[in-house]
C-alpha positions in Angstrom: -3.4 -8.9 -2.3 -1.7 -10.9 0.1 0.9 -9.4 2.6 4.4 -8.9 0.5 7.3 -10.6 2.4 11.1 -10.4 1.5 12.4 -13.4 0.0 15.8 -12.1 0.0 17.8 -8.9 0.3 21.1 -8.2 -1.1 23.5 -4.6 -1.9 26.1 -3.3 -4.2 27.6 -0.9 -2.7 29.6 0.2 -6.1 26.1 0.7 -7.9 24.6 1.9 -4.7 21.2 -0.2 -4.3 20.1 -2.9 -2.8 18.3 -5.6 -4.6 15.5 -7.1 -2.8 13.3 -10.5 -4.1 9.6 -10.5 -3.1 7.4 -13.1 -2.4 5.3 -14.0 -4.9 7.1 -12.1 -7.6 9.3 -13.2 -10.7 11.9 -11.1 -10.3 14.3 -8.8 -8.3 13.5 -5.4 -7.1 16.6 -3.1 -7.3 16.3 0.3 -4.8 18.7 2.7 -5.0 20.4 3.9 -1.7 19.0 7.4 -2.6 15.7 6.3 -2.2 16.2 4.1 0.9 17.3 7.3 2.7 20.9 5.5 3.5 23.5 7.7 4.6 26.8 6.0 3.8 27.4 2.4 2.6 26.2 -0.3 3.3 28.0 -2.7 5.7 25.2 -5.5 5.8 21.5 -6.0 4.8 19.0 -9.1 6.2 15.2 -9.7 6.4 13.9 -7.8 9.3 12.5 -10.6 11.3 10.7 -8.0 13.7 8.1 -7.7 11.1 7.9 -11.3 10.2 10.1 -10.4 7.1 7.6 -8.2 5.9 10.4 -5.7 5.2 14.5 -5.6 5.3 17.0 -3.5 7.8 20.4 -1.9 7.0 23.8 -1.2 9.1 26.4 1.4 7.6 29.8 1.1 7.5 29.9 4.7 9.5 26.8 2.6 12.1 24.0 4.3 10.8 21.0 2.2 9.6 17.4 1.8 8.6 14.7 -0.2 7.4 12.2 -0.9 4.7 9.2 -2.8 4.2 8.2 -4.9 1.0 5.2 -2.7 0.4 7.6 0.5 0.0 9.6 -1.5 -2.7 6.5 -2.4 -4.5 4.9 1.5 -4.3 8.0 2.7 -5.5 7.8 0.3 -8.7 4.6 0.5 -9.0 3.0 -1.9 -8.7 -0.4 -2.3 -9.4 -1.5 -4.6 -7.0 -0.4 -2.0 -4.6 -1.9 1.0 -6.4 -5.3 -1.0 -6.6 -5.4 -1.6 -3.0 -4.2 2.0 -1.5 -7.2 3.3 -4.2 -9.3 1.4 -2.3 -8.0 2.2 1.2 -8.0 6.1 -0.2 -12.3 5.4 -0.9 -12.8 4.2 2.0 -11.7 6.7 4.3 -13.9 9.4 2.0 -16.8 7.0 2.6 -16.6 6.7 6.3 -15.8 10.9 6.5 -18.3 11.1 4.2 -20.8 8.3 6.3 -20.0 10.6 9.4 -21.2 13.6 8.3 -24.4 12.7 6.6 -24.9 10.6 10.0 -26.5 7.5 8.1 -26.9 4.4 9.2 -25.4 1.1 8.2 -29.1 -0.5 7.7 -30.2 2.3 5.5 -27.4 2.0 3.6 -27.4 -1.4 2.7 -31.2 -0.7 2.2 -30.1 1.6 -0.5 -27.7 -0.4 -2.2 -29.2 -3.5 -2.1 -27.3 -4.9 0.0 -26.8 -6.6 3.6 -25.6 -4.8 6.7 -22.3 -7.0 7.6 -21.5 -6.0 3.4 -21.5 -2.3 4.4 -19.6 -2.6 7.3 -17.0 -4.4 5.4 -16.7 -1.7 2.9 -16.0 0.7 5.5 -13.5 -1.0 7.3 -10.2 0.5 5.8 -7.9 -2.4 6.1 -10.2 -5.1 4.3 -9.4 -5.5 0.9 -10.4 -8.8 0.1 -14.1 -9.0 -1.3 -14.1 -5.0 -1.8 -14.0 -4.1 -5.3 -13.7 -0.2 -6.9 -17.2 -0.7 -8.0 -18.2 -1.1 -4.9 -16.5 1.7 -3.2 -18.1 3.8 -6.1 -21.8 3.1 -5.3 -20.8 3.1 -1.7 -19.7 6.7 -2.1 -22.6 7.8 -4.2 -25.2 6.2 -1.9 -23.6 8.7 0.6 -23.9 11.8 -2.2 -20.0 11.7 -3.6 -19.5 11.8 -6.9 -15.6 10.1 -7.9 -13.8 11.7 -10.8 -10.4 9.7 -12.2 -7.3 11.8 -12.6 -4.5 10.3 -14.8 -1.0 12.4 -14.6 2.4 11.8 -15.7 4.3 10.9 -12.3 7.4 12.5 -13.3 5.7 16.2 -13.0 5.3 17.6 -9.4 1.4 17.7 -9.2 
């Protein structure tokens, strides 16, 4: 996935949320203040340009503020794109804990899995999502002795 960027930010303070557009997205994202931590209302709302408008900032009317980033809005809706890539980010760091304390090396791993060196140490690199795939992380992992099991829940129960 491609770094999330705000398009556009905007806030009703009667409803409480802001309503944020996303780049690459069809529609509006609307985050309640609850959620956004904001204490107060809200007295103004842009595109932080800090982060290169990967996320918005806040002032309150009472001078308080905050910020949030695109990715936030998406995990909070959802979004799969999002869910796929922290899955992957959340493999990864068991395959490099897991590649640490078998102490193997990257040649014999690529030697088991058929593979080339540079491919492994792509797959362990935690923010490279592009040209990793769950299939991969899952052989990865089981090449290192992990067995993966899938747990589905209902996400408004407290796990």
């Amino acid at each position: 996935m491609e770094a999330a960027s705000v398009e556009s930010i905007g806030f009703n303070n009667r409803r409480r949320l802001f309503e944020v557009r996303i780049s690459g997205r069809d529609r509006d994202y609307s985050i309640p203040f609850g959620l956004a931590k904001v204490d107060g209302l809200v007295a103004s709302a842009e595109i932080d340009a800090e982060t290169g408008g990967a996320g918005f900032c806040w002032r309150t009317r009472g001078g308080g503020g905050g910020a949030m980033l695109a990715e936030e809005v998406l995990w909070i809706h959802h979004d799969p794109e999002v869910r796929h890539d922290q899955l992957l980010y959340e493999l990864t760091l068991e395959a490099l804990k897991r590649k640490d304390a078998v102490a193997v090396g990257i040649r014999a791993l690529a030697a088991t899995l058929g593979t080339s060196p540079a491919r492994v140490q792509m797959l362990l690199r935690p923010t490279v999502y592009k040209g990793k795939s769950i299939k991969a992380m899952l052989a990865l992992l089981s090449a290192l002795g992990a067995d993966v099991d899938l747990r589905i829940y209902d996400r408004n129960t407290v796990a």
